[in-house]
FILUM-561379 format. One record per residue (C-alpha): residue number from 1; y negated, z negated, x negated. Coordinates in nm, 4 decimals, padded with zeros to 6 digits, always signed. Example, Ala and Ser with C-alpha at 12.3 -4.5 7.8 and 13.67 -1.06 7.14 Angstrom:
<pts>
k = 1&north = +00.4500&up = -00.7800&east = -01.2300
k = 2&north = +00.1060&up = -00.7140&east = -01.3670
</pts>
This chain:
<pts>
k = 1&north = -00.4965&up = +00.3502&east = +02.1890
k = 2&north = -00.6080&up = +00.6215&east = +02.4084
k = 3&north = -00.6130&up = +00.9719&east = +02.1819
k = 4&north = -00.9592&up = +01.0901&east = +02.2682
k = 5&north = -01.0396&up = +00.7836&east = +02.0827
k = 6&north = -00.7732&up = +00.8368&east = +01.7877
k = 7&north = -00.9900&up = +01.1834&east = +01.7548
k = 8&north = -01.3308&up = +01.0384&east = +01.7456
k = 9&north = -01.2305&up = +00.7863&east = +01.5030
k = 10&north = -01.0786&up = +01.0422&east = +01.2654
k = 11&north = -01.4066&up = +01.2992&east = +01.3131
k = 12&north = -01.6824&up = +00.9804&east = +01.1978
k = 13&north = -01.4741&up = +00.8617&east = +00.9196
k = 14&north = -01.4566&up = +01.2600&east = +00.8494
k = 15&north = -01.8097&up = +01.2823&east = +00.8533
k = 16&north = -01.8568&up = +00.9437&east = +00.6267
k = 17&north = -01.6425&up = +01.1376&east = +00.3900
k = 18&north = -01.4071&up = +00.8136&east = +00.4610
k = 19&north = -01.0256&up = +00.8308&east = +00.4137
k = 20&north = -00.8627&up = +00.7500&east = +00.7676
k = 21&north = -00.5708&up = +00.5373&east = +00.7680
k = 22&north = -00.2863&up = +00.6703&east = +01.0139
k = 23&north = -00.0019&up = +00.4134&east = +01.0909
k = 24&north = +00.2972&up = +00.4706&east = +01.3725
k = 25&north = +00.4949&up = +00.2402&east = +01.4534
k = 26&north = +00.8362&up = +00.4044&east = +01.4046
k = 27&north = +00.9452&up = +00.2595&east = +01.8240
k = 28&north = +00.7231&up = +00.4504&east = +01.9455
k = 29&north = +00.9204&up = +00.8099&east = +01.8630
k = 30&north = +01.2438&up = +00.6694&east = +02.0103
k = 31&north = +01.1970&up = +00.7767&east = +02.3841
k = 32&north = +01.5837&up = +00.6115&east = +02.4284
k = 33&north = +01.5022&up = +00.2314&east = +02.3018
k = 34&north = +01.6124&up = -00.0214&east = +02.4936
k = 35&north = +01.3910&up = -00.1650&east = +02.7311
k = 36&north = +01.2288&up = -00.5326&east = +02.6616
k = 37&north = +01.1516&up = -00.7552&east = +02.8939
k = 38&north = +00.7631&up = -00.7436&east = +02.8570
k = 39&north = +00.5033&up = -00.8095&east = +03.1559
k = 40&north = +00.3719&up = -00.5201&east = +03.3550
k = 41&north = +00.0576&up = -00.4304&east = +03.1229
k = 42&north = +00.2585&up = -00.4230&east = +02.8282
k = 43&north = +00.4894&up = -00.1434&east = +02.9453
k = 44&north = +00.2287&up = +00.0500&east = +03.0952
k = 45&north = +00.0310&up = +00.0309&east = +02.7569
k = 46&north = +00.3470&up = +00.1287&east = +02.5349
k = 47&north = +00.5336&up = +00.3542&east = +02.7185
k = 48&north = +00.3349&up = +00.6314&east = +02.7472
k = 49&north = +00.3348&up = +00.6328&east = +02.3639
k = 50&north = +00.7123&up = +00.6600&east = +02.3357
k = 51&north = +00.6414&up = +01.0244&east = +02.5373
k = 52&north = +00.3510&up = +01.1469&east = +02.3714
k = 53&north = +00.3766&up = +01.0648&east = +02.0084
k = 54&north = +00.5133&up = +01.3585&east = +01.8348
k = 55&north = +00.2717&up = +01.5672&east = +02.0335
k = 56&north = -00.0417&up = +01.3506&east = +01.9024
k = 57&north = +00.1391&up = +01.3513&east = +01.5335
k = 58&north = +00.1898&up = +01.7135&east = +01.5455
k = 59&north = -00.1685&up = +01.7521&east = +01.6611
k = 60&north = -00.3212&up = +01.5354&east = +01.4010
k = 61&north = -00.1130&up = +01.7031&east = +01.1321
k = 62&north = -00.2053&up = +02.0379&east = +01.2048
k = 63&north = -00.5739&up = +01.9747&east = +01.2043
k = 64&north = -00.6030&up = +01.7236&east = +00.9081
k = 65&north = -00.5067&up = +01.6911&east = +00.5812
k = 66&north = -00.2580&up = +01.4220&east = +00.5001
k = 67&north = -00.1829&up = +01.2494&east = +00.1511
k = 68&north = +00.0034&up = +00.9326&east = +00.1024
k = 69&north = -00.1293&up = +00.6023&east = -00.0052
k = 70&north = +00.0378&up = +00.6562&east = -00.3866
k = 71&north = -00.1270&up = +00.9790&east = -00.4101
k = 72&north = -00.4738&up = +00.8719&east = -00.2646
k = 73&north = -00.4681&up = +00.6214&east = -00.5200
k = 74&north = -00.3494&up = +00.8304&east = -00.8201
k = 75&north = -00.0206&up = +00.6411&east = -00.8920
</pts>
């Protein structure tokens, strides 16, 4: 998903006063994976991610405040 849109998503559910689920899937920080044979769309859609990641994580982390599901819940 393009990150402007990551952003927006996190700023109205902000605004709601809405928790905001973040999930990564943990391929997309391994810039070395082997490549897949996957059609042309696919690989233009995923690896971008593989490069930018950390950066958005980093990003989202510094701006927000995380908890995990446990704690959100009061586990």
């Amino acid at each position: 998903m393009p990150f402007i849109m990551v952003k927006y998503g996190f700023k109205k559910y902000l605004e709601l006063k809405q928790p905001v689920l973040c999930y990564i899937h943990p391929w997309e920080f391994n810039k070395d994976q082997p490549r897949r044979k996957i059609n042309l769309k696919q690989m233009l859609l995923q690896l971008p991610m593989t490069y930018s990641t950390e950066k958005r994580l980093k990003y989202l982390l510094s701006k927000y405040n995380f908890v995990s599901i446990k704690d959100y819940l009061g586990l």
